[in-house]
C-alpha positions in Angstrom: -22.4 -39.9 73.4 -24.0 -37.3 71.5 -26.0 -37.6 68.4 -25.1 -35.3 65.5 -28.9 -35.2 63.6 -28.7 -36.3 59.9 -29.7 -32.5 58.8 -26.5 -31.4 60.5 -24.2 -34.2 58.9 -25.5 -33.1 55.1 -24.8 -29.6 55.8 -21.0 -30.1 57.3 -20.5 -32.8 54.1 -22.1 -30.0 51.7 -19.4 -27.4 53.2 -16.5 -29.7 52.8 -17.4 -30.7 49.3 -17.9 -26.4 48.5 -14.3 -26.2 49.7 -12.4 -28.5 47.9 -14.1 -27.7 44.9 -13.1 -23.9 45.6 -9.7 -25.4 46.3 -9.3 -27.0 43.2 -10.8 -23.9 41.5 -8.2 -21.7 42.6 -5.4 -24.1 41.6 -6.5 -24.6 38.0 -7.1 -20.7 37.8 -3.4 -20.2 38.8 -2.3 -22.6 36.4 -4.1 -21.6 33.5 -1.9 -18.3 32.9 1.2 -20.8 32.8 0.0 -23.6 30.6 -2.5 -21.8 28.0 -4.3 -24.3 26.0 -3.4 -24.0 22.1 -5.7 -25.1 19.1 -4.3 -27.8 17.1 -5.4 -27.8 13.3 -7.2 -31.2 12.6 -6.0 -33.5 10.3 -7.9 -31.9 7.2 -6.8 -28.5 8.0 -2.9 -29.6 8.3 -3.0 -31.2 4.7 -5.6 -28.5 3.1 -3.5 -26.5 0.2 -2.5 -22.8 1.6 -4.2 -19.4 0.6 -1.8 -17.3 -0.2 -2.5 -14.4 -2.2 -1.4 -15.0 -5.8 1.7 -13.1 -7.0 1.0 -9.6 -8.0 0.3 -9.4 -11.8 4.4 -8.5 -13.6 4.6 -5.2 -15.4 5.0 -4.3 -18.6 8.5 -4.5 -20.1 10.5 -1.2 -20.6 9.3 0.0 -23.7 11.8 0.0 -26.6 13.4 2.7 -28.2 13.5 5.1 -25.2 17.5 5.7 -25.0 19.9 4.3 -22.1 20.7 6.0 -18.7 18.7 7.2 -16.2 15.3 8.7 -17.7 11.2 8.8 -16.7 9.4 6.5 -19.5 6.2 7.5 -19.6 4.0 5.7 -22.1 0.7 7.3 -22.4 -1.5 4.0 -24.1 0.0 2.0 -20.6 -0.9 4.7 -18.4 2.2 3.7 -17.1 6.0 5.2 -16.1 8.8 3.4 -15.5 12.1 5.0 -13.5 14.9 3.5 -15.4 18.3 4.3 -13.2 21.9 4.6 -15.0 22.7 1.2 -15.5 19.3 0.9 -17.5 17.9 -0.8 -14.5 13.8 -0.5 -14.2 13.7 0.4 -10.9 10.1 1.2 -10.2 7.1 0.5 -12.4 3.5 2.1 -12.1 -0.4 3.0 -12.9 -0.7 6.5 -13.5 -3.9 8.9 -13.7 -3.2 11.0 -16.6 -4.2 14.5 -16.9 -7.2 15.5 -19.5 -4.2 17.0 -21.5 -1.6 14.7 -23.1 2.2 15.7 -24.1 3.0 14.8 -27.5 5.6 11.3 -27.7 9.1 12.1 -27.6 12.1 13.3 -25.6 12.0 15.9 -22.6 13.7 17.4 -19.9 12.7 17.9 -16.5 12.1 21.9 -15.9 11.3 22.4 -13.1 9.7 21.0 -9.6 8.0 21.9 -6.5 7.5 20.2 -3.3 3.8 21.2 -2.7 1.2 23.0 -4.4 -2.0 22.6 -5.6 -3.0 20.9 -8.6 -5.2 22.5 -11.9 -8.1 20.6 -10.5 -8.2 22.2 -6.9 -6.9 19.4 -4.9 -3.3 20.1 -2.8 -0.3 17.8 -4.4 2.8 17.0 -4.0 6.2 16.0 -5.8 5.3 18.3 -8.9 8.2 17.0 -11.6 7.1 19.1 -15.0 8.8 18.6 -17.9 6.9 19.8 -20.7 4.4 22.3 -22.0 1.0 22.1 -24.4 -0.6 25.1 -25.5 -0.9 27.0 -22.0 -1.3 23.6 -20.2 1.6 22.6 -18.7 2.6 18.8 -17.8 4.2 17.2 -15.1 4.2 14.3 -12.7 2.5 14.8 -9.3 0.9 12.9 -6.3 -2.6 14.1 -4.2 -1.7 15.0 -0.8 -5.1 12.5 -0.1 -3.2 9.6 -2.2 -6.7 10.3 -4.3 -6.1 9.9 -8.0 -9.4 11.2 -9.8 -10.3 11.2 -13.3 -10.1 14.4 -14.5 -12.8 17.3 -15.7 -12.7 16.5 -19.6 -14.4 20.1 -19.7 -10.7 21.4 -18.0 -7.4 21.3 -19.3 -5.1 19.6 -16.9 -1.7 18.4 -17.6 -0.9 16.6 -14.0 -0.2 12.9 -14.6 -1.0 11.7 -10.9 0.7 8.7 -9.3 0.3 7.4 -5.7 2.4 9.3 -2.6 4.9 6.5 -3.0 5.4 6.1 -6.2 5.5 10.3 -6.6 8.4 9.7 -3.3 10.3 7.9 -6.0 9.7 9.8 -8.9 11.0 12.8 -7.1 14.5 11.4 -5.8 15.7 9.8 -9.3 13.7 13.3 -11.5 15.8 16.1 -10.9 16.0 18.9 -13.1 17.0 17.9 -16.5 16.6 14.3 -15.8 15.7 12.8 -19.5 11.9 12.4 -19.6 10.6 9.8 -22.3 6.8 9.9 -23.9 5.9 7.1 -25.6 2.5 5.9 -27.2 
């Protein structure tokens, strides 16, 4: 009988090991796709209080006084307008960027509006709902094209009150022409 030498007997149980371990390599690669592992939160994180974001801060009530029906309230110490539909529903409430030019409190009509243009101070805006004149500075609701809503030059007289893209998208659909405008302190 022949002798198999110890050197060769390490290296044939060496291969064999190399190949079931490539065996079971391949199986627990193919299985892996079909059975991914998922974190589960420890203890501590499954009774730890959520972090949501808190409620967004309420608006300001509808100021009084400012009629019934559907109108623009714009009160000028808010920096704030409020679209008020028929039924006297709020139904949009916002920040504004007033102009450097206020109009004086009390009760207007929208004159006139355009789609796009470019606003006193040079940047392209849109939505343009004007509804009242001071001096030669004429006022009106409008939104930056950039959603950019600058302080304005106090050295320039500017009448745009400027409100987001969104809120201007609103503004526009309820603000038609002689659509009841109301300034408020």
């Amino acid at each position: 009988m022949a002798r198999i030498g110890s050197g060769t007997l390490v290296t044939g149980l060496t291969a064999a090991a190399l190949a079931v371990i490539a065996v079971l390599a391949v199986q627990a690669s193919g299985s892996a796709a079909d059975h991914p592992v998922r974190a589960r939160p420890s203890a501590s994180a499954s009774t730890a209080p959520s972090t949501k974001a808190p409620p967004p801060a309420k608006a300001p009530a509808l100021p009084a006084n400012t009629g019934s029906g559907k109108r623009v309230v714009y009160g000028l110490a808010a920096k704030r307008v409020w679209l008020v539909d028929a039924n006297d529903k709020v139904l949009r409430a916002y920040v504004v960027a007033p102009g450097s030019v206020d109009p004086v409190p009390g009760r207007y009509k929208v004159t006139s509006r355009t789609a796009r243009g470019t606003g006193g101070d040079g940047i392209p805006i849109e939505h343009v709902v004007r509804f009242a004149t001071v001096g030669n500075t004429v006022i009106g609701f409008s939104s930056a094209v950039d959603a950019s809503m600058p302080s304005p030059d106090p050295q320039k007289k500017t009448g745009g009150i400027r409100e987001t893209p969104a809120d201007g998208d609103e503004l526009w659909k309820l603000a038609v022409i002689d659509t009841r405008v109301v300034v408020v302190r």
